[in-house]
TORNUSE-733597 format. One record per residue (C-alpha): x, y, z; residue number from 1; residue in three letters. Coordinates in Angstrom, 3 decimals, m for minus. Each point is the difference from the previous one (the first is absolute). Example, Ala and Ser with C-alpha at 12.3 -4.5 7.8 and 13.67 -1.06 7.14 Angstrom:
+----------+----------+----------+-----+--------+
:       px :       py :       pz : num : residu :
+----------+----------+----------+-----+--------+
:   12.300 :   m4.500 :    7.800 :   1 :    ALA :
:    1.370 :    3.440 :   m0.660 :   2 :    SER :
+----------+----------+----------+-----+--------+
end
This chain:
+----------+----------+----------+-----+--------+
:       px :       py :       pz : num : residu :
+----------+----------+----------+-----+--------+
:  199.200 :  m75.983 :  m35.001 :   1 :    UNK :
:   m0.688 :    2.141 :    3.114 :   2 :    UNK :
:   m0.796 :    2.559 :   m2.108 :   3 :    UNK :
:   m2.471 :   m1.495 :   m2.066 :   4 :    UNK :
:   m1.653 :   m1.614 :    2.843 :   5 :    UNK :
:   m0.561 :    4.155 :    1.581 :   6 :    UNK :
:   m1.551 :    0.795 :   m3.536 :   7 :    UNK :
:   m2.161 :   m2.509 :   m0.241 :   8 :    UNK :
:   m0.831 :    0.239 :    3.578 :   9 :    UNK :
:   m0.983 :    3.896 :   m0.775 :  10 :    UNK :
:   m1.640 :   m0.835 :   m3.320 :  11 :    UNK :
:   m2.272 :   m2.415 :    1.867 :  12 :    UNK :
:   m0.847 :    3.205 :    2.764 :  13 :    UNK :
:   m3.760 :    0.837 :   m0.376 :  14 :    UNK :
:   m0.435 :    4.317 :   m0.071 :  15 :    UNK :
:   m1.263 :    1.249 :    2.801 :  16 :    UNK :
:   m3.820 :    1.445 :   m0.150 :  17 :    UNK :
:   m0.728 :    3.189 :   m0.198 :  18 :    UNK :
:   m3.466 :    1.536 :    0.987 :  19 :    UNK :
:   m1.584 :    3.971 :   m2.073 :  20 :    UNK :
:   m3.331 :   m0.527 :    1.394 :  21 :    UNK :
:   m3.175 :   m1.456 :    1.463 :  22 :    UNK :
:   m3.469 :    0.250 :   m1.087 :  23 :    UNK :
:   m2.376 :    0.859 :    1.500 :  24 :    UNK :
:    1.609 :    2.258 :    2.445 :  25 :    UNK :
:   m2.177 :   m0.525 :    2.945 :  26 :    UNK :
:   m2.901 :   m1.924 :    0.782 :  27 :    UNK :
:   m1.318 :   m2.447 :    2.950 :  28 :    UNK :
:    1.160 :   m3.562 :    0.395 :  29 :    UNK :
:   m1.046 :   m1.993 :   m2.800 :  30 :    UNK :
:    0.694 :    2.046 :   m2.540 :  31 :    UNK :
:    1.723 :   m1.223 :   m3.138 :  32 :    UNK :
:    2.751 :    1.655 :   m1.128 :  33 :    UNK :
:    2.878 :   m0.287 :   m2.745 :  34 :    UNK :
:    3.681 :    0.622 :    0.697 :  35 :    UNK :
:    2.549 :    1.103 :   m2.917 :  36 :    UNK :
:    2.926 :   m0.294 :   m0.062 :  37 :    UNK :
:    3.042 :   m2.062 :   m1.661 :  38 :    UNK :
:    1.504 :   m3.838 :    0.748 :  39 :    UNK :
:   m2.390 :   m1.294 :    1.419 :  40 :    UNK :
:    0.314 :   m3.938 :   m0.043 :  41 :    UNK :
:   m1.181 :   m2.829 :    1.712 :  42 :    UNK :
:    0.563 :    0.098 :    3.396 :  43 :    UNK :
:   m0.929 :    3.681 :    0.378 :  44 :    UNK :
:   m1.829 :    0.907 :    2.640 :  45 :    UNK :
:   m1.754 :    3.408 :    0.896 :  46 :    UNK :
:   m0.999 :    1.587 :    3.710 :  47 :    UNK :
:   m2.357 :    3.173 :    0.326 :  48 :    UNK :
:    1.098 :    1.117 :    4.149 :  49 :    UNK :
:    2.110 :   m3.348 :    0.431 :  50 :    UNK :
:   m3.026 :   m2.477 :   m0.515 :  51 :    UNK :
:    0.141 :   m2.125 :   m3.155 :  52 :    UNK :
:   m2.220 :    1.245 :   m3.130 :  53 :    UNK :
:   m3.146 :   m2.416 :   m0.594 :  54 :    UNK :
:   m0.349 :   m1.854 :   m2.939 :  55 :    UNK :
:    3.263 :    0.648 :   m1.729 :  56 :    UNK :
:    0.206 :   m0.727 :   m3.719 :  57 :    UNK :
:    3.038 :    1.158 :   m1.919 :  58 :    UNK :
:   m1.580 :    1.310 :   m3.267 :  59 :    UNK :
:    3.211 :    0.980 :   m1.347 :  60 :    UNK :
:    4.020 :    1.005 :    0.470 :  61 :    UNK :
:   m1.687 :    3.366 :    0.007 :  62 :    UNK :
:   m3.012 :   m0.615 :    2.278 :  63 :    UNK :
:   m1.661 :   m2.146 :    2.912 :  64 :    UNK :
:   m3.376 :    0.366 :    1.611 :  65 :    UNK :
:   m1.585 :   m1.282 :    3.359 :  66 :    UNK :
:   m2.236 :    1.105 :    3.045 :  67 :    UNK :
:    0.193 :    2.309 :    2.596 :  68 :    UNK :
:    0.262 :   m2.324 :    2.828 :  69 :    UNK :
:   m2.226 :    1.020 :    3.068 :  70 :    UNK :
:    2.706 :   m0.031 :    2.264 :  71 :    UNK :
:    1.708 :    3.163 :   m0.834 :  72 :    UNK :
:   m0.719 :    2.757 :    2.448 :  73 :    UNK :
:   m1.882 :    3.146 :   m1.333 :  74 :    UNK :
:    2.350 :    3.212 :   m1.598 :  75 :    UNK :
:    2.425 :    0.221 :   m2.247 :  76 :    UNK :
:    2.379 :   m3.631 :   m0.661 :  77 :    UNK :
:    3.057 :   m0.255 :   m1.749 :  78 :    UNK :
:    0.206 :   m2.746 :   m2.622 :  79 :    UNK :
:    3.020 :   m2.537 :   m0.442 :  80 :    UNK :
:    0.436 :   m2.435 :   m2.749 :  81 :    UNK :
:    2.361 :   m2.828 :    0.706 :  82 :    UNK :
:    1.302 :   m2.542 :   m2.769 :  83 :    UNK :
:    2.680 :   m2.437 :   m0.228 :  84 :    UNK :
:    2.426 :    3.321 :   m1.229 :  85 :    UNK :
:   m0.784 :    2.498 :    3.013 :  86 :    UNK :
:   m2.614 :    1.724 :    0.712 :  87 :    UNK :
:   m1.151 :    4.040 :   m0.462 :  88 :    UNK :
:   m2.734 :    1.967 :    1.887 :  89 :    UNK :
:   m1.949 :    3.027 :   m0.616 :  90 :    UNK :
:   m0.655 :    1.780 :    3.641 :  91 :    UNK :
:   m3.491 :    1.134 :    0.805 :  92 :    UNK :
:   m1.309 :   m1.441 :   m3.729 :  93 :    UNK :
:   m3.450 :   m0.921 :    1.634 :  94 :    UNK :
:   m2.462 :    1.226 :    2.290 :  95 :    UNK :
:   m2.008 :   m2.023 :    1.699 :  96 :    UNK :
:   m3.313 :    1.400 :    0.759 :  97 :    UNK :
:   m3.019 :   m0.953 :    2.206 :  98 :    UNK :
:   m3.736 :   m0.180 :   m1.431 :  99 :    UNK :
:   m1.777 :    3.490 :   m0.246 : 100 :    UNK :
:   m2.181 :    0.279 :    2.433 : 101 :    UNK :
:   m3.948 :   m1.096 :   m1.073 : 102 :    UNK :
:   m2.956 :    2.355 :   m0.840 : 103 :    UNK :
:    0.588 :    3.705 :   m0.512 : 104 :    UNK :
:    3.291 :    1.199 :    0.966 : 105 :    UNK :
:   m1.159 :    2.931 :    2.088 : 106 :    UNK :
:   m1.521 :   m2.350 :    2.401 : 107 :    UNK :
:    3.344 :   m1.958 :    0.657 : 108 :    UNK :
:    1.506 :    0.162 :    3.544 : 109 :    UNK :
:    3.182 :   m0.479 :   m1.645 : 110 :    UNK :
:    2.420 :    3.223 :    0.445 : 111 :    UNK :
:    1.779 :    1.098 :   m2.596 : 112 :    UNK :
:    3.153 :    1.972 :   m0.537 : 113 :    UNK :
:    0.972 :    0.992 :   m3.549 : 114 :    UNK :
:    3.204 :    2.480 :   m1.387 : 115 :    UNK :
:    1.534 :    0.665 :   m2.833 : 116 :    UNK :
:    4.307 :   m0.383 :   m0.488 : 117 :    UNK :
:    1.115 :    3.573 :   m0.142 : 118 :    UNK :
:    1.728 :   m1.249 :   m3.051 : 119 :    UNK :
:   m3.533 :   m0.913 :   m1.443 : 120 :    UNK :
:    1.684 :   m3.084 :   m0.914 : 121 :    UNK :
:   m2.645 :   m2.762 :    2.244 : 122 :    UNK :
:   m3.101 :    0.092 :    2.075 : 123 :    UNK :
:    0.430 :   m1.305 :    3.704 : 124 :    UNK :
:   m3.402 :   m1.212 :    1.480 : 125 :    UNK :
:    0.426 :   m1.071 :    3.650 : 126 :    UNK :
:   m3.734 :   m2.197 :    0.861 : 127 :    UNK :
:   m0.759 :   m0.229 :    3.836 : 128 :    UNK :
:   m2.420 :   m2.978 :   m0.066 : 129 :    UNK :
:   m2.628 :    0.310 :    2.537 : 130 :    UNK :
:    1.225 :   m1.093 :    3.213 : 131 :    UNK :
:    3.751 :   m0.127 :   m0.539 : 132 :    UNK :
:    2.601 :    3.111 :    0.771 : 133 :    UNK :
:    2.499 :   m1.515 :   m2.478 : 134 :    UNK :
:   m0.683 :    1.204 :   m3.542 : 135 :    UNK :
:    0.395 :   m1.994 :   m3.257 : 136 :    UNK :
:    1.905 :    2.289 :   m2.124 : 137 :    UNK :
:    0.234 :   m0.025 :   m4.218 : 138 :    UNK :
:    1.885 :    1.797 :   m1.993 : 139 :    UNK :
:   m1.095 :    0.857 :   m4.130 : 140 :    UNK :
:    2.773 :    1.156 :   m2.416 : 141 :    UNK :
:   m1.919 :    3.037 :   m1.803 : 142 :    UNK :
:    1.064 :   m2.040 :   m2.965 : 143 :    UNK :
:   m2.027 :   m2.748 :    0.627 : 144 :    UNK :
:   m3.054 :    2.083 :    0.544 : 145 :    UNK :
:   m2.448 :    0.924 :   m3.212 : 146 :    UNK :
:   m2.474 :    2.226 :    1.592 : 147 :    UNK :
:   m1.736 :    1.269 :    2.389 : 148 :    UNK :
:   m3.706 :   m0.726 :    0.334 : 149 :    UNK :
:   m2.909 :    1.691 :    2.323 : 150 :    UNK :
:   m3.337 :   m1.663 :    0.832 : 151 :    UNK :
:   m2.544 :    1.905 :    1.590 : 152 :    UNK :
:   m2.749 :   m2.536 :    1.373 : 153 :    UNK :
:   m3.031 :    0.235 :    1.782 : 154 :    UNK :
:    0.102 :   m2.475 :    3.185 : 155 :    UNK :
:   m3.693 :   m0.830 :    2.211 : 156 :    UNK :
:   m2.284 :    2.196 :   m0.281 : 157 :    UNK :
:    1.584 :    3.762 :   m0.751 : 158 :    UNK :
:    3.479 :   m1.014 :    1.433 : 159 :    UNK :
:    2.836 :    1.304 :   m2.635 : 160 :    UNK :
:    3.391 :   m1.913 :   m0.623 : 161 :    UNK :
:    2.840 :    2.099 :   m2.189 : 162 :    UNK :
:    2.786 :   m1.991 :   m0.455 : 163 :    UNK :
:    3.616 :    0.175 :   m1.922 : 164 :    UNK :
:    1.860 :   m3.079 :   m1.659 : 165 :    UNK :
:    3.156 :   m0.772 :   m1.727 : 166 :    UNK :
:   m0.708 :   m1.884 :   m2.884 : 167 :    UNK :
:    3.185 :   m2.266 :   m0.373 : 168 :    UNK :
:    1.601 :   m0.929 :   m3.917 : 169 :    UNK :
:    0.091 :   m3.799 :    1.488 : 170 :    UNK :
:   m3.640 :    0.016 :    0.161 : 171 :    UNK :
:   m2.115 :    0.900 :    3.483 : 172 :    UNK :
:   m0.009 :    3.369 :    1.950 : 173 :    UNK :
:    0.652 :    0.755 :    3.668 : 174 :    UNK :
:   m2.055 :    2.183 :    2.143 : 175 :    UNK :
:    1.788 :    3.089 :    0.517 : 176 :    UNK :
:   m2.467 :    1.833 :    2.161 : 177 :    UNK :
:   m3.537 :    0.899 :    0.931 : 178 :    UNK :
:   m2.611 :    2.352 :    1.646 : 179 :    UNK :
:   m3.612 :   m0.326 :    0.765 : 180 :    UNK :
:   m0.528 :    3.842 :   m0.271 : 181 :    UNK :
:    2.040 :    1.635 :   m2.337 : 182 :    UNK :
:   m0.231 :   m0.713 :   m3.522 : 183 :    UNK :
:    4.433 :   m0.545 :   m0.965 : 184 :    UNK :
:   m0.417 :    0.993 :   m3.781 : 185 :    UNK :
:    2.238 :    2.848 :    1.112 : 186 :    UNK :
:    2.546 :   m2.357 :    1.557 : 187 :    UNK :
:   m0.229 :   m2.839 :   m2.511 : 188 :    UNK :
:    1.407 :    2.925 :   m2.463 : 189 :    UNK :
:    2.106 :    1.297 :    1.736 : 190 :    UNK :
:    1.721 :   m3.565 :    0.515 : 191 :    UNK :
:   m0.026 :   m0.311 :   m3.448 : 192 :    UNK :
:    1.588 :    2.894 :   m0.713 : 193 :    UNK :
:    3.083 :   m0.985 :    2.407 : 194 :    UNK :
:    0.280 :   m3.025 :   m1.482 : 195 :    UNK :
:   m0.182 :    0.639 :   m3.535 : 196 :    UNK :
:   m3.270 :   m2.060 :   m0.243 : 197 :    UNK :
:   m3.369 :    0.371 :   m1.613 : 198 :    UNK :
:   m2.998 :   m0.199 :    2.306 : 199 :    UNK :
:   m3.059 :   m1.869 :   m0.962 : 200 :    UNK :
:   m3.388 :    0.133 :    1.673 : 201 :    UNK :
:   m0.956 :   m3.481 :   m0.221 : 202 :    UNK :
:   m3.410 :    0.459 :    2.426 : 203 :    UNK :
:   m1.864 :    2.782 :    0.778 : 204 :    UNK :
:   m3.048 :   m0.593 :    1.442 : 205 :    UNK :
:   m0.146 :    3.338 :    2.248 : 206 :    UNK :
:   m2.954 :    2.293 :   m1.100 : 207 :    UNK :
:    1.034 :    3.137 :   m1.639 : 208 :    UNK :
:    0.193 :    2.899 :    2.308 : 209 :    UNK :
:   m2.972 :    2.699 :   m0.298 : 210 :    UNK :
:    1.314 :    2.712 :   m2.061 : 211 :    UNK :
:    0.714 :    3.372 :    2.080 : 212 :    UNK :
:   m2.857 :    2.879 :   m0.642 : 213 :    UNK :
+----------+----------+----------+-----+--------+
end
């Protein structure tokens, strides 16, 4: 009797979830995203940094979906999924980032600190936000990035703006860096090149060089 009582006991056991990935990968509050993963039932919950996701729906066993609540603090957040079985978590699954700056990124204040793993395996952007000594640092799996992109603008009057982005599979692009008077075609490439990325010019509004005599 004992015995059966154990089995059924065990039968009745929800699996615990398990979590393979997040989507997007980073992105400011607000942003919807979809977790997969397996068993997830109701009563499953999911935190991005510890704070609860927004709008939870539980599409399937295989995948929910929600909000990045405002609350969780900018740079990279690890992700738990809790049900009525356990729970699982995927560290540093998210990065939270803050707004671009506005207008043309060569006249930013913000500071900006970029490197590349010596594994070529992620991007680490650290962003010194005007005003503050702490910085706000991301991290981008070379994975998740597409491309790299270069826009050469034209700002008031003659002012010049070269910048360099990585264009991100998820959808959006981070600013990488930028210069007011050098044009970073040269750079952009050679990024590229170390990551195993094509480069695309999507802007170039620079006026062509006069040809040396």
């Amino acid at each position: 009797m004992l015995a059966s009582i154990l089995l059924f006991a065990l039968a009745c056991t929800p699996e615990p979830p398990t979590v393979s990935a997040i989507s997007p990968i980073a992105g400011p509050a607000g942003t919807a995203v979809t977790v997969t993963g397996s068993n997830f039932t109701d009563g499953t919950t999911a935190r991005l940094g510890g704070q609860t996701l927004g709008e939870l729906t539980i599409a399937s066993p295989t995948e929910l979906s929600g909000t990045v609540p405002a609350s969780v603090k900018p740079g990279p957040a690890d992700l738990v999924v809790q049900s009525p079985g356990g729970q699982a978590a995927l560290p540093k699954a998210y990065t939270l980032s803050i707004p671009e700056p506005e207008g043309p990124p060569c006249k930013s204040k913000e500071r900006r600190m970029t490197s590349i793993g010596t594994q070529k395996d992620v991007v680490k952007i650290d962003r010194y936000p005007e005003g503050q000594d702490e910085p706000v640092r991301s991290q981008y799996p070379v994975r998740d990035i597409e491309r790299v992109l270069l826009e050469n603008t034209m700002m008031d009057g003659d002012e010049r703006c070269s910048a360099i982005y990585l264009g991100l599979r998820a959808g959006g692009r981070v600013l990488f860096d930028a210069d007011s008077s050098t044009d970073l075609r040269g750079q952009a490439q050679k990024i590229g090149n170390g990551l195993g990325k094509p480069v695309d010019v999507s802007r170039d509004e620079w006026p062509a060089e006069p040809a040396a005599e």
